[in-house]
N, C-alpha and C positions, 0 to 999 in steps of 0.2 A: 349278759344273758343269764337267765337262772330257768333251772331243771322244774318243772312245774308239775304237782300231783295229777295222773291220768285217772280218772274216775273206773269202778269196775263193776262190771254186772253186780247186784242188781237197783244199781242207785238211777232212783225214779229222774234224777237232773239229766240222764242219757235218750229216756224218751224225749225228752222235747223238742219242740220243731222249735230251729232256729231262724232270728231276726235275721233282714237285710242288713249288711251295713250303708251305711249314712255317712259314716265319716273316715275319710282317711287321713288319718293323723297320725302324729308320733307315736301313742297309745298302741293302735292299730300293728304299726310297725314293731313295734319291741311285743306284742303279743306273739306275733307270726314269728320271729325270730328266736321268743319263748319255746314255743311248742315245735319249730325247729331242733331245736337244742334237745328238747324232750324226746323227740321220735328219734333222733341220732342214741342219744344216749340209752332208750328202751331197745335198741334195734329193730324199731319200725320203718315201715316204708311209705306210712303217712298217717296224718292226724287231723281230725275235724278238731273246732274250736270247742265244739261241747264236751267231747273227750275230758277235757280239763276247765268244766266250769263254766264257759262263757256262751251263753245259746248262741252266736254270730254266723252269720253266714260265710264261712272262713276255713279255709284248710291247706294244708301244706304237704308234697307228696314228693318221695323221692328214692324211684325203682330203679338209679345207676344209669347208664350207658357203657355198652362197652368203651372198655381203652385202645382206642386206634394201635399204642405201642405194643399191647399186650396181644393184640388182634395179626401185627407184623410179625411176635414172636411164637404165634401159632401155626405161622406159617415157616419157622424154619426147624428144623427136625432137628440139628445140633442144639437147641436151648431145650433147657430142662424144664423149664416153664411152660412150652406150649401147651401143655393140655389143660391149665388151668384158666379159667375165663376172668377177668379182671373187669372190676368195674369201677367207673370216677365217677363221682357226685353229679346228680342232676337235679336242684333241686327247682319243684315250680311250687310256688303261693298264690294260689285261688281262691279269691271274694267273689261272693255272689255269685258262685257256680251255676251253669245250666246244662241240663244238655239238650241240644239243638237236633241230633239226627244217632240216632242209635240201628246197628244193624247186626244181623248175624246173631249166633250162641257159641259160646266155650263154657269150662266148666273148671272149677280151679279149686284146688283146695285151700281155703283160706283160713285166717288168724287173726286176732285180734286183740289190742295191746287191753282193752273194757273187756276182754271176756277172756284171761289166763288159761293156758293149758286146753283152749279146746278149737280143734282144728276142724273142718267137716269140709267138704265137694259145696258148692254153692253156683248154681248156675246166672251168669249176666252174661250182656249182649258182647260178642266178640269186637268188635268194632262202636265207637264214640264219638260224636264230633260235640265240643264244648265251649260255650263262650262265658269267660269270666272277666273280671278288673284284676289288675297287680295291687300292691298295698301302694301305690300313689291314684286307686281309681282307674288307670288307662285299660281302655277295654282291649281283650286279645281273646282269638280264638284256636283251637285245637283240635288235630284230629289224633286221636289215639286210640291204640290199639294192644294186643298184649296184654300183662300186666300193668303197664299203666291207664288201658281202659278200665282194666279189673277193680284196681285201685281207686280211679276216679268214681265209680258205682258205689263201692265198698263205703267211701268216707262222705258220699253227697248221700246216701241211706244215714248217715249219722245226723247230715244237714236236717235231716225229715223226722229225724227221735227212731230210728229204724236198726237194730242190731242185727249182725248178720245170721244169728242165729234164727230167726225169723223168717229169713229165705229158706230155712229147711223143711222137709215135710212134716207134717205133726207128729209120725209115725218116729221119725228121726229126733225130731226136740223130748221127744215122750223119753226116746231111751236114753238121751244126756239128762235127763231129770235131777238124775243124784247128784250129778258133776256139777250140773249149775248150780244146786241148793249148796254143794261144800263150796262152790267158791261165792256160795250168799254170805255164809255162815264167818268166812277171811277177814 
């Protein structure tokens, strides 16, 4: 696996709507397991394939699960550890994302590994329900919620050439002005 360049505001390759994929092949695979490796290593919680170059319709998202053991030692008051929440890898890879039924509003402050250093509130649907392929093509569906609804919006807006800054109101993009021109200027 190797570490692959995440593109950053304001390179024109991040607007583009991205293709279906067609093929799932070895390619496909060691892509998805690329930008794996990348989101771990950037400390992301997921990654569209345009992020890093390839317009596909393809991404990789991975917001933890609690750890049942960790979850056991919150409940006992002699461990030192309880009060800290522990979380073990969950990672899902989604081709050709949709979403099928979207409901509800939350509001979450979000991050982006294409847009450094600038965080803002962003509203999407609290609830998701999603049908994608795995990288062998088998279709599965999802219902999510949380941040990994949040997630899933956040990186299929990448699918569409869509940055989250964008979701903010003009009034809001107008005052990040200078932050986005310095991190043009990187």
């Amino acid at each position: 696996m190797s570490i692959l360049k995440v593109l950053t505001y304001p390179n024109p390759i991040l607007k583009t709507k991205s293709e279906p994929v067609t093929k799932f092949n070895q390619e496909l695979k060691k892509l998805l397991a690329d930008m794996t490796e990348t989101m771990y290593q950037k400390d992301g919680v997921g990654l569209a394939a345009i992020q890093v170059g390839k317009p596909i319709r393809a991404m990789v998202i991975d917001v933890g699960k609690p750890d049942p053991a960790a979850l056991l030692a919150a409940t006992d008051s002699n461990n030192p550890n309880s009060k800290s929440q522990k979380l073990i890898p969950n990672l899902v890879k989604f081709v050709n994302p949709e979403i099928l039924e979207a409901e509800g509003e939350t509001k979450y402050n979000e991050g982006c590994l294409s847009v450094p250093e600038i965080h803002e509130t962003v509203v999407r649907s609290a609830k998701v329900k999603v049908k994608a392929q795995n990288e062998k093509g088998e279709e599965f569906i999802i219902d999510a919620d949380g941040l990994l609804a949040i997630c899933i919006q956040h990186e299929l807006d990448h699918l569409e050439g869509i940055l989250f800054i964008e979701r903010l109101s003009r009034l809001k993009r107008e005052l990040l002005k200078s932050k986005l021109k310095k991190l043009g200027k990187k």
